[in-house]
N, C-alpha and C positions, 0 to 999 in steps of 0.2 A: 125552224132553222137550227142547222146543226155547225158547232164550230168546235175545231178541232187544232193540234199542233202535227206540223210538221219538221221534222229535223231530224238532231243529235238522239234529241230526247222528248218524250212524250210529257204531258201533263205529269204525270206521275212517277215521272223522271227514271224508266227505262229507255234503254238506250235501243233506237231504231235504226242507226247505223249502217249503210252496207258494208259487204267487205272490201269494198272497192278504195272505200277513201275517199267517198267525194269531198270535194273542200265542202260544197253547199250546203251538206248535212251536217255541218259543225255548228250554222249557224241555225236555230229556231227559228220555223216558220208556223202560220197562221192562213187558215185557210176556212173556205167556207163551204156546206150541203150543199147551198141552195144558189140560182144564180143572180136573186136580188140582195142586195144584203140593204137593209134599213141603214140610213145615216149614222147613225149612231151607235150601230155596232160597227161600222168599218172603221168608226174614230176610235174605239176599242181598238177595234184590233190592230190597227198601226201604231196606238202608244204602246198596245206589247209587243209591235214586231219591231218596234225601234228598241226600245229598253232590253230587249233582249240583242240587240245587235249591240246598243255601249255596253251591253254587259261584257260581251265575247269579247270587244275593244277593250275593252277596260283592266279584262283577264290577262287576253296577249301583250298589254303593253307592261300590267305586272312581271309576266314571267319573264318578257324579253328585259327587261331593268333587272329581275333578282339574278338572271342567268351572266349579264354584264358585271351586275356586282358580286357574285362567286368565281367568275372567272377574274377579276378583278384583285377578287381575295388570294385566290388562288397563286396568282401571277407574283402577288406581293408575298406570298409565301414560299414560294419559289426562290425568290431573289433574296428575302432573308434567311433560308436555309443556306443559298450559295454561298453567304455574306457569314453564317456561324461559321459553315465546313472551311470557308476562307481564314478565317479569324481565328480558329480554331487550329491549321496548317500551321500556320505563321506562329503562332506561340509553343505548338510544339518543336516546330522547328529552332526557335529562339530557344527554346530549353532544352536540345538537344545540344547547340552550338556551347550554351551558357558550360552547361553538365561537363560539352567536353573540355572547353577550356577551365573549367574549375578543377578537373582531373588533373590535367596538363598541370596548372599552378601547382596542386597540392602534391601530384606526382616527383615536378620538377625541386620542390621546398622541400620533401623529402630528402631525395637525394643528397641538397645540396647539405642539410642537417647529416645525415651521411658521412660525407666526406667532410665536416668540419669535426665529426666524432673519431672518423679515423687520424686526419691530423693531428688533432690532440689527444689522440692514444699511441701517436708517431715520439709526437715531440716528447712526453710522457716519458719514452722509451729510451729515445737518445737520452734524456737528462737522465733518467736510472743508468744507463748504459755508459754515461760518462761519467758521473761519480762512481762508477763500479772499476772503471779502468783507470781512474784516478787515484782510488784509491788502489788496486793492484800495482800501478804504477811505481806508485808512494811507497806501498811497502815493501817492492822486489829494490830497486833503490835504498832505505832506509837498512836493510839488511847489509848491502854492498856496501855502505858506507859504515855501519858498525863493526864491521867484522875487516876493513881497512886498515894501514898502520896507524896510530896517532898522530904520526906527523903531517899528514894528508890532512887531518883537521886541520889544524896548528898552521899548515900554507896555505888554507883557505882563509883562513882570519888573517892571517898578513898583508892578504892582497885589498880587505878591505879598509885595515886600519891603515895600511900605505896612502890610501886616497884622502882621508877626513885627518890626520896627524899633523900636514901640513902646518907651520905657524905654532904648535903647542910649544908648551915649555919644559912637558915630563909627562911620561906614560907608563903607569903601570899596569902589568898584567895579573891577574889573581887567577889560579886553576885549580883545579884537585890534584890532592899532593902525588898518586898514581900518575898521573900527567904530566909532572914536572919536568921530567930530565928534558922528554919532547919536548914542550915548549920553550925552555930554556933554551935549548938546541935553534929552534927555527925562531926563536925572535933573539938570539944573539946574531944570528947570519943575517938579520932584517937593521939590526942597529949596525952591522956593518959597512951594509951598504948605505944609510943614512949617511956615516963617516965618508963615506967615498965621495958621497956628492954633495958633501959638506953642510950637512944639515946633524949637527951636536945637541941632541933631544937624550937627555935622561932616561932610561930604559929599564927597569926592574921586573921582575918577572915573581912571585909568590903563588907559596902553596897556600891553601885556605880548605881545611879541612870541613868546612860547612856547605862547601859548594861537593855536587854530582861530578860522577867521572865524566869527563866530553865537557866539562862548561869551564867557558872562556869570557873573562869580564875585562875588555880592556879599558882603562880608567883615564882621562888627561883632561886639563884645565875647559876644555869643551865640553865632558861629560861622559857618560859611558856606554860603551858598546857594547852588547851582547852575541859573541860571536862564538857563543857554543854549538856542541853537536846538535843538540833540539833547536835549537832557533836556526841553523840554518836546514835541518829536516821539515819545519815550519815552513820557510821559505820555499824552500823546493815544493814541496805538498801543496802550498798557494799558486808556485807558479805552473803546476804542472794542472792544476782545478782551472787556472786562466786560459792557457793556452787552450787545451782542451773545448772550454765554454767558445772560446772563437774560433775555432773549426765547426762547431755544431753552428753558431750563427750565420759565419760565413755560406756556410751549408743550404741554412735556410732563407738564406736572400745572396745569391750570388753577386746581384748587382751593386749590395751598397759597400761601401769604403771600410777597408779598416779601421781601428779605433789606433792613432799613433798618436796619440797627446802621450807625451811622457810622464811619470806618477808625480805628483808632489815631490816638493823638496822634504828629505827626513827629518826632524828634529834629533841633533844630535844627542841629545839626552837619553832617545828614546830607539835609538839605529837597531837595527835588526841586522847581520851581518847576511847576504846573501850569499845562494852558493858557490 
């Protein structure tokens, strides 16, 4: 008796194969020479034609499960690639929004550093620009009034010691002795009018060669006044620095209020004659 394999593949595990495909040559078969076969080889031969039939089950149920589970993988690879190139979108996008709004910020904080540098290289300019006309001011004025008669001093200082004399008991003037006739001149016509509206105030007038030409000290039981040429060029130079400062303020805030509190009361002792 001769037994043999038929299928895929031979004993010896060349492949018999046609080129056709048949399914039935995938599976190993078993066959016999002869046409008795002894009991006991046929029981052979169908434990190897079954064994090799779970084997082919056992292969295709293999491949069909690894093919499930690489498609499987595959799929879930897929869906986390969607899920980086997603996730991945969204944060560049987010950092494009961020970027541009950080620009915007840093751009707009520029700027606005900008124009708080030119403001204060504005205001900078007005304040130079106003002590520069204050003083031009000052001293095109200061000139016009030196180069004035003296007696133009002399009835600036009457108009002030007319106001604070009130009630004294005696007033005397002290000048520099170049000064005198003037002064004599405009505070006799000052005590005149006194007399007319009937107010009798002692009146003297002295040279004092220790005082500067232009100074005028008028003296009475209230205390003294200094209503010379420099103290009312003082005055002028102050009030022309003030005025000034509130036009540059008013300037830079249209809307708020003038400042009209009137100054302190003076200490008479201490009177500055204005101009």
């Amino acid at each position: 008796m001769v037994i043999w394999l038929r299928g895929a593949r031979s004993a010896t595990g060349e492949n018999y194969a046609s080129d056709a495909g048949d399914a039935s040559a995938a599976i190993a078969r078993i066959g016999a020479a002869n046409d008795v076969i002894p009991r006991e080889t046929f029981g052979a031969m169908m434990s190897i034609d079954q064994a090799y039939a779970a084997l082919a089950e056992e292969r295709d149920a293999i491949l069909a499960a690894a093919r499930e589970e690489a498609e499987r993988i595959a799929e879930a690879g897929r869906e986390q690639a969607a899920q980086i190139v997603e996730a991945a979108q969204q944060e560049y996008d987010a950092a494009r929004e961020s970027g541009y709004r950080d620009g915007c910020d840093r751009a707009l904080s520029d700027w606005m550093e900008r124009l708080a540098d030119i403001a204060n290289a504005q205001n900078q300019l007005q304040v130079r620009m106003r002590e520069r006309l204050a003083g031009i001011v000052s001293s095109a004025v200061e000139q016009i009034v030196r180069v004035e008669r003296p007696e133009a001093l002399f009835e600036r200082a009457l108009a002030t010691v007319d106001r604070i004399v009130d009630g004294a008991t005696y007033l005397r003037v002290a000048v520099h002795p170049g000064d005198y006739d003037e002064a004599k001149a405009a505070f006799d016509r000052l005590a005149v009018r006194w007399r007319e509206l009937g107010q009798r105030i002692p009146l003297s007038v002295v040279a004092d060669k220790r005082l500067d030409p232009g100074s005028c000290f008028c003296e009475s039981d209230f205390g003294t006044i200094d209503a010379g040429l420099d103290t009312q060029l003082r005055a002028m130079k102050n009030a022309v620095s003030r005025a000034l400062k509130r036009s540059v303020e008013e300037a830079q805030t249209p809307d708020a209020n003038a400042d009209l509190s009137p100054d302190p009361s003076p200490d008479p002792s201490t009177t500055e004659a204005p101009i």
